[in-house]
C-alpha positions as CSV (number, residue, x, y, z in Angstrom):
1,X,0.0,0.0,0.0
2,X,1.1,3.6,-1.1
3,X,2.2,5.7,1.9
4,X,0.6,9.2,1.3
5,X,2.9,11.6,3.0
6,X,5.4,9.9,0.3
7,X,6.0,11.1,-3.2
8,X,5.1,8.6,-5.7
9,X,9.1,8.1,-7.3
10,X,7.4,7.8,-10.6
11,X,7.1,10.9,-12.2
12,X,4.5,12.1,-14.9
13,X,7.2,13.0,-17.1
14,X,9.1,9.7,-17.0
15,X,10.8,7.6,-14.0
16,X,14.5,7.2,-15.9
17,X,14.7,10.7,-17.2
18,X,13.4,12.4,-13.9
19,X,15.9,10.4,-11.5
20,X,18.8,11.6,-13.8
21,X,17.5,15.5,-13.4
22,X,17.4,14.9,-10.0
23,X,20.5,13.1,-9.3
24,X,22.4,15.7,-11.5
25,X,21.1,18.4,-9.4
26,X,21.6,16.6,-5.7
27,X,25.0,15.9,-6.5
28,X,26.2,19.4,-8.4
29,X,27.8,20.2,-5.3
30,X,30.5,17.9,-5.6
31,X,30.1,16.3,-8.9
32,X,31.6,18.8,-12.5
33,X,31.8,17.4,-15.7
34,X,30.3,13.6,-15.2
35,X,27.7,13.4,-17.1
36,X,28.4,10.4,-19.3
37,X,29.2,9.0,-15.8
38,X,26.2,9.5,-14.0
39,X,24.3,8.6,-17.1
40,X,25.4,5.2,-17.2
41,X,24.5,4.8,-13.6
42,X,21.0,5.7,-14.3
43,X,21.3,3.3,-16.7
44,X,22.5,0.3,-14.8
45,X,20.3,1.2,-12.2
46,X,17.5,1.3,-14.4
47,X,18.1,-2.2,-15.8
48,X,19.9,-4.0,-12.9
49,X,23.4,-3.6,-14.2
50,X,26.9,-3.1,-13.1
51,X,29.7,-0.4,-14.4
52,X,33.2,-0.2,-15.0
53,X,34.5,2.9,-14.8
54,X,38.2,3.4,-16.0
55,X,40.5,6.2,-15.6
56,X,43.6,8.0,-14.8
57,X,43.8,8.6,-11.2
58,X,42.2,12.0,-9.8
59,X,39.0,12.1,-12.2
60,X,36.6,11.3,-9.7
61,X,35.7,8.0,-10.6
62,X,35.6,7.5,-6.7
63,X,33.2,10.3,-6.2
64,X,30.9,10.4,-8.3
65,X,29.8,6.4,-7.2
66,X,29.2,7.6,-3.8
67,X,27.8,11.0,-4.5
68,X,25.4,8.9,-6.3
69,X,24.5,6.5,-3.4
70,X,24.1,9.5,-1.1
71,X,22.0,10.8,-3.9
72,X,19.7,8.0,-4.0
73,X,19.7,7.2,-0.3
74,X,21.4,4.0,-1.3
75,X,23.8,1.7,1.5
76,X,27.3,1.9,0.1
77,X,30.5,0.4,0.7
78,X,33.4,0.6,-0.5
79,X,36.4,-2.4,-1.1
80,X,39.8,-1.0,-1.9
81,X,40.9,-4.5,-4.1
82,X,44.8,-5.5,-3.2
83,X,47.0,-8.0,-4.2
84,X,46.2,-10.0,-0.9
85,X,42.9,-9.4,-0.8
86,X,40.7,-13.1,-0.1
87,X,37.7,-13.8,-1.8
88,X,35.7,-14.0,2.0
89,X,37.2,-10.0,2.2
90,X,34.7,-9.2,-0.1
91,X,31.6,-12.1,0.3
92,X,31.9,-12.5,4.1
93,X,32.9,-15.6,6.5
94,X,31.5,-17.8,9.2
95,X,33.3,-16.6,12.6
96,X,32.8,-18.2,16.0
97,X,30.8,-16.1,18.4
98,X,29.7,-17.3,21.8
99,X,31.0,-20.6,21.1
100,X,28.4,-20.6,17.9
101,X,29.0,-20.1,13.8
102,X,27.7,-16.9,12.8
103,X,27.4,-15.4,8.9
104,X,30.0,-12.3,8.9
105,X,28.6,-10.7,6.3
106,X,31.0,-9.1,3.2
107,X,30.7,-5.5,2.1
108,X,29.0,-6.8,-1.0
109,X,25.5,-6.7,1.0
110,X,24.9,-3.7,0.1
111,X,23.4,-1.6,-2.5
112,X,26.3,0.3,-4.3
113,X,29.4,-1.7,-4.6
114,X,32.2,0.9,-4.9
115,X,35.0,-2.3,-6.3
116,X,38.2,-0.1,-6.0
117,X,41.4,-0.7,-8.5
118,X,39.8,-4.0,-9.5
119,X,42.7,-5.0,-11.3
120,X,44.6,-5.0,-8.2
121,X,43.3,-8.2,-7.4
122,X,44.1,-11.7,-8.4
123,X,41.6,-13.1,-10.4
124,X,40.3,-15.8,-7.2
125,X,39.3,-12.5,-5.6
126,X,37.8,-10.8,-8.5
127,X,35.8,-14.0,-9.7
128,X,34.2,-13.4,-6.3
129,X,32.0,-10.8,-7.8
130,X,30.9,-13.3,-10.9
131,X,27.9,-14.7,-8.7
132,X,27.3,-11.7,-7.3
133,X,27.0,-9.9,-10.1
134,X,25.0,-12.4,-12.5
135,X,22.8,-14.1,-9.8
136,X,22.3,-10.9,-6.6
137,X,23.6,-13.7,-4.5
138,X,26.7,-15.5,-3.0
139,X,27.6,-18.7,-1.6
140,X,29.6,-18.8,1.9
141,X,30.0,-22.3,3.0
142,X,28.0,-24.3,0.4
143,X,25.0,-21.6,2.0
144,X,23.5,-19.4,-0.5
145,X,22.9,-15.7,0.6
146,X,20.6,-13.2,-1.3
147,X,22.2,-10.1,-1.6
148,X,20.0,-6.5,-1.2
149,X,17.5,-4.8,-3.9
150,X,19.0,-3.0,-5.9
151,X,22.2,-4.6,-6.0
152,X,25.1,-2.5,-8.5
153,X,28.7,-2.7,-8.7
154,X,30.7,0.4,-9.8
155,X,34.2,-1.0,-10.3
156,X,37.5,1.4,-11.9
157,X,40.9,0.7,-13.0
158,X,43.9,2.5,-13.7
159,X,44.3,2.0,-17.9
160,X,48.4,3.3,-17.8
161,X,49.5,1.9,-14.6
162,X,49.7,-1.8,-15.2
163,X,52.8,-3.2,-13.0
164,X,50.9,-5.1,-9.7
165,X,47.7,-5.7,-11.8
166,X,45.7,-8.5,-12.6
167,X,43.6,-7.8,-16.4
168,X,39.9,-8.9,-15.8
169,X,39.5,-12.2,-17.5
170,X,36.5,-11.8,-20.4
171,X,34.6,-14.0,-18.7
172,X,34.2,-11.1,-15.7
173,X,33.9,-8.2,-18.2
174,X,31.2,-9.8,-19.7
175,X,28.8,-9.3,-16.6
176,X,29.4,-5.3,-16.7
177,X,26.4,-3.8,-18.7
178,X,29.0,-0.6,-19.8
179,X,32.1,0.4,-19.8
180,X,32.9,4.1,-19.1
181,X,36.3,5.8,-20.0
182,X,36.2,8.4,-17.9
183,X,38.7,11.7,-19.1
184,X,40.0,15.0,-18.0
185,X,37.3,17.9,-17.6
186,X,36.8,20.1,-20.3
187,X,38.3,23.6,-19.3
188,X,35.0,25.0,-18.0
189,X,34.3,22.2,-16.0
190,X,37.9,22.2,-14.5
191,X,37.3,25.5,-13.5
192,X,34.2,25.3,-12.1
193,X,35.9,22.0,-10.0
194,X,38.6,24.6,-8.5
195,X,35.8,27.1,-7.4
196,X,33.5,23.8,-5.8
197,X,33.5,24.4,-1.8
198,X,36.0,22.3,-0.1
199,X,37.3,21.8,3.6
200,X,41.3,21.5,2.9
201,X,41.7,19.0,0.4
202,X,38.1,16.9,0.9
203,X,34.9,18.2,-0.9
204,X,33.0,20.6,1.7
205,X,29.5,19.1,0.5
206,X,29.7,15.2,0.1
207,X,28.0,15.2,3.4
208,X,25.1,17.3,2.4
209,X,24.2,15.5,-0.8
210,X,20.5,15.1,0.0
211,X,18.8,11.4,-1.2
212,X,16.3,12.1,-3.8
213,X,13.9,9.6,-2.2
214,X,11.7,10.1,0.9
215,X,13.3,8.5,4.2
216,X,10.6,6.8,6.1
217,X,9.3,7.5,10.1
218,X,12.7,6.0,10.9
219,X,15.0,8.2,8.6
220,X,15.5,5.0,6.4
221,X,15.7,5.1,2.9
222,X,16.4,1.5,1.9
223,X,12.1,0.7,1.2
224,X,12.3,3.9,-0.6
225,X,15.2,3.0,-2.9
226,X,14.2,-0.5,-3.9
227,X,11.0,0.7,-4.7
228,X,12.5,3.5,-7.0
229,X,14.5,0.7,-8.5
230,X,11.5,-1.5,-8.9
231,X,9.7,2.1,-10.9
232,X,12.7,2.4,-13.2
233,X,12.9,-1.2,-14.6
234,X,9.2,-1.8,-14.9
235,X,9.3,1.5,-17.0
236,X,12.4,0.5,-19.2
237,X,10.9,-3.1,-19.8
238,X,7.6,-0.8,-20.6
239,X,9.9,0.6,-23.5
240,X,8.9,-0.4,-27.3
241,X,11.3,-1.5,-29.8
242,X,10.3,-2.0,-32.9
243,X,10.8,-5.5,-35.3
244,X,13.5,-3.7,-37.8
245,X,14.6,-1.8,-34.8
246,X,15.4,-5.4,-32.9
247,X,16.6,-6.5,-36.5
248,X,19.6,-3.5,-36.7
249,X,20.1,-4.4,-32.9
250,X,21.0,-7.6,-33.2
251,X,22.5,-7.3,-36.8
252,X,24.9,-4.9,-35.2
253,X,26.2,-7.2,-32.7
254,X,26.5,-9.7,-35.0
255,X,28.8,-7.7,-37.3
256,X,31.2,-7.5,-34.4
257,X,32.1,-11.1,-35.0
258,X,33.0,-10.5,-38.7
259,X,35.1,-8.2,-38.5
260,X,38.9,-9.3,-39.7
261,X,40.2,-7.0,-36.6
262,X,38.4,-9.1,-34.3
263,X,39.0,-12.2,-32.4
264,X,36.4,-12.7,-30.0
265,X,33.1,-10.7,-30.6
266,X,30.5,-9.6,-29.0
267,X,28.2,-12.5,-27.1
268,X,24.9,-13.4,-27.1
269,X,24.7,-11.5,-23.5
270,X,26.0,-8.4,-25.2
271,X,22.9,-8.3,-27.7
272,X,20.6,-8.7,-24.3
273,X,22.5,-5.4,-22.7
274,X,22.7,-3.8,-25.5
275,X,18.8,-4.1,-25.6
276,X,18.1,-3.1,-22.1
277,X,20.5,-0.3,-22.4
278,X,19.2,1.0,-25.5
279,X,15.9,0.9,-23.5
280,X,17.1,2.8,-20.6
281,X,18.6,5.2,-23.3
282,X,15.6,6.0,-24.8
283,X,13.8,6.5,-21.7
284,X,16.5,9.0,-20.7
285,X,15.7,10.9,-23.6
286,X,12.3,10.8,-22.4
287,X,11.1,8.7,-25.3
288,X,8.9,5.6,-24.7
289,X,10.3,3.8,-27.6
290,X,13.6,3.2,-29.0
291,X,15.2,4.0,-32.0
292,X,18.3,3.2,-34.1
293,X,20.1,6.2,-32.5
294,X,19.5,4.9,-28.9
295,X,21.4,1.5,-30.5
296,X,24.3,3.8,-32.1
297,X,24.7,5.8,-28.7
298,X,25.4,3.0,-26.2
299,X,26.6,0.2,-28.4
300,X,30.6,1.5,-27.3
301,X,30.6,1.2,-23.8
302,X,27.7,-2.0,-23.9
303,X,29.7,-3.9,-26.8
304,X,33.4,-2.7,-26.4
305,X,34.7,-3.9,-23.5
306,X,33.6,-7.8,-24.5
307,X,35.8,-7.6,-27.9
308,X,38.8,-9.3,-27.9
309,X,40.8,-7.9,-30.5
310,X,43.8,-9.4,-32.9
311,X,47.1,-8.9,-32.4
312,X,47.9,-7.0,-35.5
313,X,45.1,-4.8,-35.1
314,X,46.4,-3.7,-31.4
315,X,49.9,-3.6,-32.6
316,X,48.4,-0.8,-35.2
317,X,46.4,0.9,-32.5
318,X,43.3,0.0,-33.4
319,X,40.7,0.1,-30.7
320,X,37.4,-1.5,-29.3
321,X,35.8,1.6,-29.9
322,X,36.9,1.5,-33.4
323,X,36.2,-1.9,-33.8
324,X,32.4,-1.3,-32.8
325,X,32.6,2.0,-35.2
326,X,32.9,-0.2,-38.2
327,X,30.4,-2.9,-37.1
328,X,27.9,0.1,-36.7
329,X,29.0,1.6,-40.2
330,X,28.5,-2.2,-41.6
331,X,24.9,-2.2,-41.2
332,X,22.5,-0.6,-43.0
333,X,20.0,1.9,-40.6
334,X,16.7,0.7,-40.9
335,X,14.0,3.7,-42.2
């Protein structure tokens, strides 16, 4: 039953495309310059997927994820991934307490996910989040655990420093929705950065960020946020996609695999993202149906993270961006 003294999260003018105004304007104060960022949250969000954010160090990757869980009200923890970091660091571990097992539970029961330096991990650890991130559960002692709703991982890694790291196998990269490369600031936004409030070197505001949702009689937001979650995905499934709309979807993927550059292309799971985040797309646009531009748009950070690419073609800089460039220009747009 509908509390009354609580706004109903959906809004007239479209669930996905209101949260993103909203979250855009809660986290302005400490947040310049990361749109495509906080986009592809909405996104994931909207669809139940995970993000990997990749940058040079000092571009906020870090901030923006929790802004955004402040922003939505959302439980957030964050694992800092090192070389000696155990799988149970991150799922939890049974622990004896008054002479009884008891479930310690990992910091991935929780809504946001912030998975720090991922790549800093062996891969044991990092195949810790598979289940996690492709079932919302984990297994501690042959005992499967439900994780909370919404569950989303934000993860980042370094692209230039690579000494100590561990590459994410495909098989792990797979199971992120989108991949964002996150760069410098334009100019403006650089220098709106320098003129943000700030107490020394720590942003003055990431404390205020107000949640966008309603806390309940208790100050608790966590009903509040899965039922926001619930609003977004029932609206995105709500989304249309036309037959020769579908048809240029999948055709798309499909040319990823043909192209001489190309080892491994894109999966049969990457034409299911790429659906739901064309979806999500077009509802951010505030559209109830998708179009061949909502495909174009997201089809690099859904698609080119999963291509594994010849060695020649790396060896004359060419990159997954480009490769999903000329899968797109391979197919013909439908009218």
């Amino acid at each position: 039953m509908t509390d009354p003294d609580r706004p109903d999260p959906v809004a007239p003018g479209g669930a996905v495309a209101d949260v993103r105004r909203r979250l855009g304007e809660a986290v302005a104060p400490v947040v310049v310059g990361a749109d495509p960022v906080l986009d592809a949250l909405v996104v994931a969000l909207s669809v139940g997927g995970h993000v990997l954010l990749e940058g040079v160090p000092g571009v906020a990757k870090t901030l923006v994820a929790e802004a955004t869980a402040r922003a939505l009200g959302a439980r957030f923890r964050r694992a800092q991934f090192t070389p000696d970091m155990l799988p149970s660091d991150l799922t939890g571990t049974m622990t004896l307490r008054e002479g009884e097992l008891a479930f310690r539970p990992g910091p991935v029961f929780t809504n946001l996910l912030l998975a720090d330096e991922i790549n800093r991990t062996p891969p044991k650890t990092q195949a810790a989040l598979l289940e996690a991130m492709g079932e919302g559960q984990v297994t501690v002692d042959g005992t499967p655990r439900r994780l909370a709703e919404p569950f989303l991982v934000v993860a980042t890694q370094n692209p230039i420093e690579h000494e100590g790291t561990y590459p994410l196998p495909e098989a792990q990269l797979d199971r992120f929705l989108l991949k964002v490369e996150v760069g410098y600031p334009s100019e403006a936004d650089e220098a709106a950065l320098l003129g943000l409030a700030r107490r020394g070197l720590a942003p003055a505001a990431l404390a205020d960020v107000a949640p966008i949702v309603t806390p309940d009689a208790a100050g608790e937001t966590v009903a509040a946020v899965a039922e926001l979650a619930a609003a977004l995905r029932a609206e995105v499934d709500a989304t249309t996609v036309a037959p020769e709309v579908a048809s240029y979807l999948l055709a798309v993927v499909r040319a990823t695999r043909d192209l001489p550059s190309v080892e491994v292309g894109a999966s049969p799971r990457a034409g299911v993202h790429l659906m739901a985040a064309s979806r999500a797309t077009a509802r951010l646009a505030g559209r109830d149906f998708v179009t061949p531009d909502d495909v174009v748009a997201v089809a690099p950070p859904v698609l080119g993270h999963r291509l594994v690419l010849r060695a020649e073609a790396e060896l004359d800089r060419f990159r997954p961006a480009d490769a999903v460039a000329a899968a797109v220009a391979t197919v013909p747009v439908p009218r």
